[in-house]
C-alpha positions as CSV (number, residue, x, y, z in Angstrom):
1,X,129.0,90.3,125.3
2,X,127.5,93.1,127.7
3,X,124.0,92.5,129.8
4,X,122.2,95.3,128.1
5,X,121.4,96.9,131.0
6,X,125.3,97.4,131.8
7,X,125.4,98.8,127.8
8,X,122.9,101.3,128.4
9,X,124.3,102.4,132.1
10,X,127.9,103.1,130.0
11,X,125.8,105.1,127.4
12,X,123.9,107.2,130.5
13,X,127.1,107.9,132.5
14,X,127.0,111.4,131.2
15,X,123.0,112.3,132.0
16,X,124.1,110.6,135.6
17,X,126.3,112.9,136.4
18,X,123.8,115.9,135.2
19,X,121.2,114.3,137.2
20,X,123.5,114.0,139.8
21,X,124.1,117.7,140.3
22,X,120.5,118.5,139.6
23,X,119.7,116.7,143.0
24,X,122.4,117.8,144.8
25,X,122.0,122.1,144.0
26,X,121.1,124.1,146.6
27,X,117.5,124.2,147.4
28,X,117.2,126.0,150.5
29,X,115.8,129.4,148.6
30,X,114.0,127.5,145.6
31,X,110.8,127.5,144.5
32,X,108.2,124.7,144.0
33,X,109.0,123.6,140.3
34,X,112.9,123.4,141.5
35,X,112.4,121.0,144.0
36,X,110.1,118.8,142.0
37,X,112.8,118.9,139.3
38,X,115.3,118.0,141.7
39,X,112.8,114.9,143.0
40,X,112.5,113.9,139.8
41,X,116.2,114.3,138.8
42,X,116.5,111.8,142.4
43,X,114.3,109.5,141.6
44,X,115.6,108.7,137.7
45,X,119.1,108.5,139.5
46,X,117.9,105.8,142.0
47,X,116.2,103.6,139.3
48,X,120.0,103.4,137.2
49,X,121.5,102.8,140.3
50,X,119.1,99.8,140.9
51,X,119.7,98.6,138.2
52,X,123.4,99.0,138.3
53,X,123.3,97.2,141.8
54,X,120.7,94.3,140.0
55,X,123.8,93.4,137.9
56,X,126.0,93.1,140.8
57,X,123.8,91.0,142.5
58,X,123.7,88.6,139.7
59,X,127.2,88.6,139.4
60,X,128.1,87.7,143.0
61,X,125.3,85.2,142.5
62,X,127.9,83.3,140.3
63,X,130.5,83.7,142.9
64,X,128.9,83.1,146.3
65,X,126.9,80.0,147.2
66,X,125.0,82.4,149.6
67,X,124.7,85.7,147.7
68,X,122.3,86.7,149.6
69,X,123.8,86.8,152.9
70,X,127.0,88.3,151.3
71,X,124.5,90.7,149.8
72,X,122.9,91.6,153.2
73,X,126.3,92.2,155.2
74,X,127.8,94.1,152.5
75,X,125.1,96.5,152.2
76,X,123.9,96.6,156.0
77,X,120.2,94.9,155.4
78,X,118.7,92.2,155.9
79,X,118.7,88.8,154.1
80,X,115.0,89.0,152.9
81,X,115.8,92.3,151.8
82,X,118.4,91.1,150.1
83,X,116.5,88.1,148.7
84,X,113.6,90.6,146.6
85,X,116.7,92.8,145.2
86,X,117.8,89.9,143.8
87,X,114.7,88.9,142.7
88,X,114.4,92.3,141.3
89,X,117.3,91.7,140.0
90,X,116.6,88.4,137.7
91,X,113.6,89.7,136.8
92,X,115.4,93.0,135.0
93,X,117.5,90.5,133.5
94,X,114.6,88.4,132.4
95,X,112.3,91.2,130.7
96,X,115.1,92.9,128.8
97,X,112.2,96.0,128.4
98,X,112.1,96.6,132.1
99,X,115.7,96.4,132.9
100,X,116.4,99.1,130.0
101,X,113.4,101.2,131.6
102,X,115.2,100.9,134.8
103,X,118.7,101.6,133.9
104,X,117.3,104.8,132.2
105,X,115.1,105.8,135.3
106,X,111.8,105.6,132.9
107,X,110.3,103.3,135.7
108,X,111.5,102.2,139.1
109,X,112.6,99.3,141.0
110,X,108.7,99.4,142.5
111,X,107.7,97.8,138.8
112,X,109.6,95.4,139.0
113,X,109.2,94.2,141.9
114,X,105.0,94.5,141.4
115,X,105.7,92.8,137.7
116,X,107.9,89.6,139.7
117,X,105.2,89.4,141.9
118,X,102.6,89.4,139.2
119,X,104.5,86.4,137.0
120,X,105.2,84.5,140.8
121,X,101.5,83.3,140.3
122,X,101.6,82.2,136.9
123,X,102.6,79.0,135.2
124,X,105.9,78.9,132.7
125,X,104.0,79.0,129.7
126,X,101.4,81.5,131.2
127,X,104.7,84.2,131.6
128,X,105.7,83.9,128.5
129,X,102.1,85.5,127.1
130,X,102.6,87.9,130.3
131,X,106.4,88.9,128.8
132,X,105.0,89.9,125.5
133,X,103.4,92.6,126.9
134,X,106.2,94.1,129.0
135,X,107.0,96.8,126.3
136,X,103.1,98.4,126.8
137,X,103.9,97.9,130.8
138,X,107.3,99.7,130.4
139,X,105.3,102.4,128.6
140,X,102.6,102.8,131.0
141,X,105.0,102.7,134.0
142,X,106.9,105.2,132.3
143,X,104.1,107.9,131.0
144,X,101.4,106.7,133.8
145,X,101.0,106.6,137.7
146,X,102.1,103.8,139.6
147,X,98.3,102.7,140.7
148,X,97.7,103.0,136.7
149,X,100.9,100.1,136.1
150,X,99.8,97.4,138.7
151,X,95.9,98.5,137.2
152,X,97.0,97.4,133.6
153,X,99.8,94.4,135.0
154,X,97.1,92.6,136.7
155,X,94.4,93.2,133.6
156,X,97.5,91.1,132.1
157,X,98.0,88.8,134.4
158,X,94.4,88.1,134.0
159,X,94.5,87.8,130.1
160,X,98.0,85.2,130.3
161,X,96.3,82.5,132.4
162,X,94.8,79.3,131.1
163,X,91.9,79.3,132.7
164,X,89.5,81.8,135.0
165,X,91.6,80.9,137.7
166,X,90.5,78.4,139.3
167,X,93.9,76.4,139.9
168,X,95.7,79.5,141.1
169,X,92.8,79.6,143.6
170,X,94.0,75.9,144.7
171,X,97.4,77.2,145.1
172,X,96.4,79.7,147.2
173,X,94.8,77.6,149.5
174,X,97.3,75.1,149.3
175,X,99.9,78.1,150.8
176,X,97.5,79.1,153.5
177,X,99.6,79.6,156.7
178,X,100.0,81.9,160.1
179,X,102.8,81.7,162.1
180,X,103.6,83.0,165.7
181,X,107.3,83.7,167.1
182,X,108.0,86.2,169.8
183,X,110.5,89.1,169.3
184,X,113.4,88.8,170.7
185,X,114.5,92.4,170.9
186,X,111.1,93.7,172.3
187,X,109.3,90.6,173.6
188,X,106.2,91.2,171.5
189,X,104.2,88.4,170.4
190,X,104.1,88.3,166.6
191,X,102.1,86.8,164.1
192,X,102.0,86.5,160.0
193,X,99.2,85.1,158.2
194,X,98.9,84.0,154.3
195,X,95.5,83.6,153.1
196,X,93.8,82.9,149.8
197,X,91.8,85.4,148.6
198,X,88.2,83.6,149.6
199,X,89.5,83.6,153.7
200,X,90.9,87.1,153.4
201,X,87.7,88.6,152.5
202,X,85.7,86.2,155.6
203,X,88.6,87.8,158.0
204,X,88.6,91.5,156.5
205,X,85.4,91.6,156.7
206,X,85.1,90.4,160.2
207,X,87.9,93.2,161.4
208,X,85.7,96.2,159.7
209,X,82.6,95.4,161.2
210,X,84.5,95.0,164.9
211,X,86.5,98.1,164.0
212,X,82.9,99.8,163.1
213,X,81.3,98.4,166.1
214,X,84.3,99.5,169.0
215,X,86.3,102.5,167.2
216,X,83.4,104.9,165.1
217,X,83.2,107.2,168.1
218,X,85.9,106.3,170.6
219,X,89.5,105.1,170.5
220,X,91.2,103.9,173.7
221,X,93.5,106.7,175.1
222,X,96.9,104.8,174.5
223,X,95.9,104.9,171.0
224,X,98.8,106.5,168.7
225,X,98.1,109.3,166.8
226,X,100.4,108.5,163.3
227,X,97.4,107.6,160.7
228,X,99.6,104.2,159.9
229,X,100.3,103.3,163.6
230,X,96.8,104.4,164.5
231,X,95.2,101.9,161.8
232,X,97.6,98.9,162.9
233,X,96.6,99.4,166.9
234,X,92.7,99.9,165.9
235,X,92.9,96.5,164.0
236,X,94.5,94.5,166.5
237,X,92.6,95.7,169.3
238,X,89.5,94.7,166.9
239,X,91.2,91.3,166.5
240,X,91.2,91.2,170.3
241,X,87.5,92.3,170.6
242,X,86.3,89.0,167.8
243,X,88.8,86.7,170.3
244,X,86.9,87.7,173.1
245,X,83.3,85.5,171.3
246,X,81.7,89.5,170.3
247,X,82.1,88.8,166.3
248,X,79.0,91.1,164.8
249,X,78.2,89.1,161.5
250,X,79.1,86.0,160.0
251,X,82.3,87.3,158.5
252,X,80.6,86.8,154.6
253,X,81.1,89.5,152.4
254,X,79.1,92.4,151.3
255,X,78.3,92.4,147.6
256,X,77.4,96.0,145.8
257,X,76.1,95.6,142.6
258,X,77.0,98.7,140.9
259,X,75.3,99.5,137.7
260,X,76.7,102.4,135.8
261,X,74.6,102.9,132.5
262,X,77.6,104.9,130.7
263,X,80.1,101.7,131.1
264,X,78.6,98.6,131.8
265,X,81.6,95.7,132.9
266,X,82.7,93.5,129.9
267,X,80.4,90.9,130.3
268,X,77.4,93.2,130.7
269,X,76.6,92.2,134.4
270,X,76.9,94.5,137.3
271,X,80.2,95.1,138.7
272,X,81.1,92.8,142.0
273,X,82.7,95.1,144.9
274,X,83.9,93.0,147.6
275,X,85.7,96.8,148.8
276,X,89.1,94.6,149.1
277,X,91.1,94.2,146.1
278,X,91.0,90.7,145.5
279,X,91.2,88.4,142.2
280,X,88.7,85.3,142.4
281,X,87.2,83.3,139.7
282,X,83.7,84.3,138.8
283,X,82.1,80.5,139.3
284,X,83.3,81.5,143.1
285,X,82.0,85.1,142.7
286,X,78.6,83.6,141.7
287,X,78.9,81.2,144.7
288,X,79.8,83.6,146.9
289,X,76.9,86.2,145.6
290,X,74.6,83.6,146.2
291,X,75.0,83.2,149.9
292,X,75.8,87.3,150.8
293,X,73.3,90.3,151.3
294,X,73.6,91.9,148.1
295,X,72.7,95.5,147.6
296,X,72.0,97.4,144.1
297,X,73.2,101.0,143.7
298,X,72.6,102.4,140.2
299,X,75.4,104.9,139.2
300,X,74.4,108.1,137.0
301,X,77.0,110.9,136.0
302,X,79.2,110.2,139.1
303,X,75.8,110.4,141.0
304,X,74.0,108.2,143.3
305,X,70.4,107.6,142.2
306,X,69.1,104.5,143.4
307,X,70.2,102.4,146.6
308,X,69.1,100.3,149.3
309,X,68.5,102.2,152.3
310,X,68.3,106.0,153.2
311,X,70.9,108.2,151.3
312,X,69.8,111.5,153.3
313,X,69.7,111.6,156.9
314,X,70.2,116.2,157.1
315,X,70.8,116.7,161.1
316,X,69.1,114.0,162.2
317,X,72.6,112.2,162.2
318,X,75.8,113.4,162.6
319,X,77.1,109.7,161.5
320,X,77.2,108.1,158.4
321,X,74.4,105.0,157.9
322,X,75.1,101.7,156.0
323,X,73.3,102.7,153.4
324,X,75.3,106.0,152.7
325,X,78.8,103.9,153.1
326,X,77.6,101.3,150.6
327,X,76.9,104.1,148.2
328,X,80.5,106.0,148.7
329,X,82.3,102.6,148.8
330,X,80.3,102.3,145.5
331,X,82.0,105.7,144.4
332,X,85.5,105.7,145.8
333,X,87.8,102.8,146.0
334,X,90.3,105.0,148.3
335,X,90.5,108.0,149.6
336,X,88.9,110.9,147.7
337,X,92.1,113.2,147.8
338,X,93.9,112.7,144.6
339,X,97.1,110.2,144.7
340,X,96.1,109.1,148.0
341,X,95.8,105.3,148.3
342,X,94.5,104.2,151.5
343,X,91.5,101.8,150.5
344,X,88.0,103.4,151.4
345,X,87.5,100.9,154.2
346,X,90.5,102.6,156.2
347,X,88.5,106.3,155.7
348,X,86.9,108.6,157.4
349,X,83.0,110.1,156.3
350,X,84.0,113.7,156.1
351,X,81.2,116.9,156.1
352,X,82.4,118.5,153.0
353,X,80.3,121.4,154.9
354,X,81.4,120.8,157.9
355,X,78.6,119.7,160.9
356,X,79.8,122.5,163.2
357,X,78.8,124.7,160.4
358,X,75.5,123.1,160.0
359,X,76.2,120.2,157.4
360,X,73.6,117.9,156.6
361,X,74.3,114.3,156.7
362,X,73.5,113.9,152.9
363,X,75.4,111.8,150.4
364,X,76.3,115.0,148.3
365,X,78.0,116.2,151.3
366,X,80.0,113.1,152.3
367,X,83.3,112.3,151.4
368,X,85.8,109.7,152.3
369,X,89.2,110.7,153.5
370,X,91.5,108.8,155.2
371,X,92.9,109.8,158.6
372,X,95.6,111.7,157.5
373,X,94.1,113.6,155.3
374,X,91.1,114.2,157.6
375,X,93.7,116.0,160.2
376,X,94.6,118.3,157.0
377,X,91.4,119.4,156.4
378,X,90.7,120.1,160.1
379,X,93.9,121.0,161.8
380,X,96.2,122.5,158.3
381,X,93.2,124.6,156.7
382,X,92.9,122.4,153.7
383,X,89.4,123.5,152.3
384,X,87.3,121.4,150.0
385,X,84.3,121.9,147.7
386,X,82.8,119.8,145.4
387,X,80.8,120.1,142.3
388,X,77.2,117.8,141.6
389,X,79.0,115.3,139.8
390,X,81.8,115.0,142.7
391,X,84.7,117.0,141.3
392,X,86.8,118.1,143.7
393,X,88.8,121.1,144.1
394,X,91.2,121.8,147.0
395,X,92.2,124.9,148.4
396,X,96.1,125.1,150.6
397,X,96.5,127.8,153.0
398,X,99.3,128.4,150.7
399,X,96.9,129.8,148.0
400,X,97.4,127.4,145.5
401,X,94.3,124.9,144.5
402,X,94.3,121.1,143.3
403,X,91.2,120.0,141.1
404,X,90.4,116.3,140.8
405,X,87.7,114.9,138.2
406,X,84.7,112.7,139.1
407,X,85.9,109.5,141.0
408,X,86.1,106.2,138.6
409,X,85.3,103.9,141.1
410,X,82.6,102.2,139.6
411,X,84.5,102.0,135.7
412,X,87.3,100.3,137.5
């Protein structure tokens, strides 16, 4: 009998071959919707052939006793690479629904991978209530964003486990671990730490207030200027900085109680922001609430209209305060550009009008972009404007405009 992936590849040979010379036409004089066809016609191709290469893998699996080194040769990567394509691989295999999705290019190998990681923390019988609803996943995956999947996998996640999660929690901090090696190709010290969710939040926390304290109005000259490579160096060196005994805070948490009258949370309390996404049992929550400075920001249409601190400094400040972070962070889990997924504790507070052009330091003029995005709006002519209940329209040089609704930070 066929694996039903390999059945549907056979029935798709035909579309492959369109898609095929849909991504491979000449683009050099096309226009915008061309390309994006041809993108899309690319990445539909990819996910069959994923899941064409998932079948090999599990069928050298039954002829190697080291499939994954075979694996890794073969196809020039390395060995842990090729151990998560084969985990990809049985997972496909597994969840019938998201090996079909695959083989047709209605989702990617990206779901899989975030659904294997998802079911890696539950118990046997707690995947089983997780696989019954992998044909809503599939259909989300395939009609939705990729932040929308993982959004609606971990509210699943959530609903298949036992208890509030309490003995994953154990787990997790039964597989705590850092380890050190140096490279050998460079020489560079290296480190790799695991931590439960609890200890991640203590250390995140400490590295944003040290990258606060060093990095808001200087970076050290050596500093690299890629947004990614930028925000690795910054971290370290704040790593260094906590090291060296100049820690600013305790490394607890900061709690924002965020009340939005429209959509209260499920159990009619105020929603928790730790600004990290991390998935703790609410006993701990509670425990954790108890002993952290908690702040209470009251959410109205999209707007601000009660918080802790002063929301409105005009030109008194051409810096952001506390109190006007809390209230973004309260707004905006990432980036305010749409698509753009760098979490809100990696941005920068952006002048929608800009200072030089006599800005006021006001929440309704703050936005937070990351550092890529921040070079487009001041170096690539990207112009922004924003409506009272923050929706945001940008403008390209090109002429063309990109509108975004109200940010659903606080419904999240």
């Amino acid at each position: 009998m066929q694996h039903p992936i390999c059945m549907v590849s056979c029935m798709e040979m035909a579309a492959a071959i369109e898609l095929f010379k849909v991504v491979f036409q000449d683009v050099s004089n096309s226009d915008a919707p061309t390309v994006t066809a041809a993108l899309r016609a690319s990445r539909r191709l990819r996910s069959a052939l994923e899941a064409r290469e998932g079948e090999l893998h599990l069928r050298l699996e039954s002829l190697s006793s080291y499939p994954e080194k075979l694996i890794a040769d073969t196809t020039k990567t390395s060995v842990r690479n090729a151990e998560r394509k084969m985990k990809r691989a049985t997972t496909a295999a597994q969840i019938p629904v998201l090996g079909t999705a695959l083989a047709l290019g209605k989702i990617t190998g990206e779901h899989v991978d975030a659904y294997a990681r998802a079911a890696n923390e539950l118990s046997m019988s707690e995947r089983a209530v997780l696989a019954l609803q992998s044909p809503r996943l599939a259909l989300v995956g395939e009609h939705g964003s990729f932040e929308e999947f993982t959004h609606e996998l971990k509210k699943a996640a959530v609903t298949a486990r036992e208890d509030d999660g309490t003995e994953r929690l154990k787990r997790q901090r039964r597989s705590t671990k850092l380890t050190t090696w140096t490279d050998r190709n460079d020489g560079m010290f290296c480190m790799h730490g695991r931590f439960d969710p609890v200890t991640g939040l203590r250390i995140a926390q400490q590295l944003a207030d040290a990258l606060e304290a060093q990095f808001t109005q200087n970076v050290p000259a050596d500093c690299p200027t890629e947004p990614g490579a930028k925000q690795d160096f910054l971290r370290a060196h704040a790593l260094l900085h906590l090291l060296d005994g100049h820690g600013t805070r305790a490394g607890r948490p900061e709690f924002i109680a965020v009340i939005d009258e429209r959509t209260p949370g499920p159990d009619g309390e105020p929603i928790v922001d730790f600004g990290y996404p991390v998935d703790v049992p609410r006993s701990v929550v509670d425990e954790m609430r108890a002993r952290a400075q908690n702040y209470r920001i009251v959410v109205r249409d999209n707007t601000v209209v009660s918080a802790d601190g002063v929301l409105n400094l005009g030109r008194t400040s051409r810096l952001a305060n506390r109190a006007q972070r809390r209230a973004l962070r309260a707004l905006y889990s990432t980036c305010a550009i749409p698509g753009c997924g760098v979490r809100y504790d990696f941005t920068k507070i952006h002048h929608i009008i800009w200072w030089e052009h006599h800005g006021l330091t006001d929440l309704n003029n703050l936005l937070p972009v990351c550092e890529r995005h921040h070079h487009k709006i001041h170096d690539a002519g990207w112009q922004l404007s924003m409506r009272g209940n923050r929706q945001l329209t940008v403008r390209f040089p090109d002429g063309t405009t990109m509108h975004t609704g109200p940010p659903l930070r606080h419904a999240a």
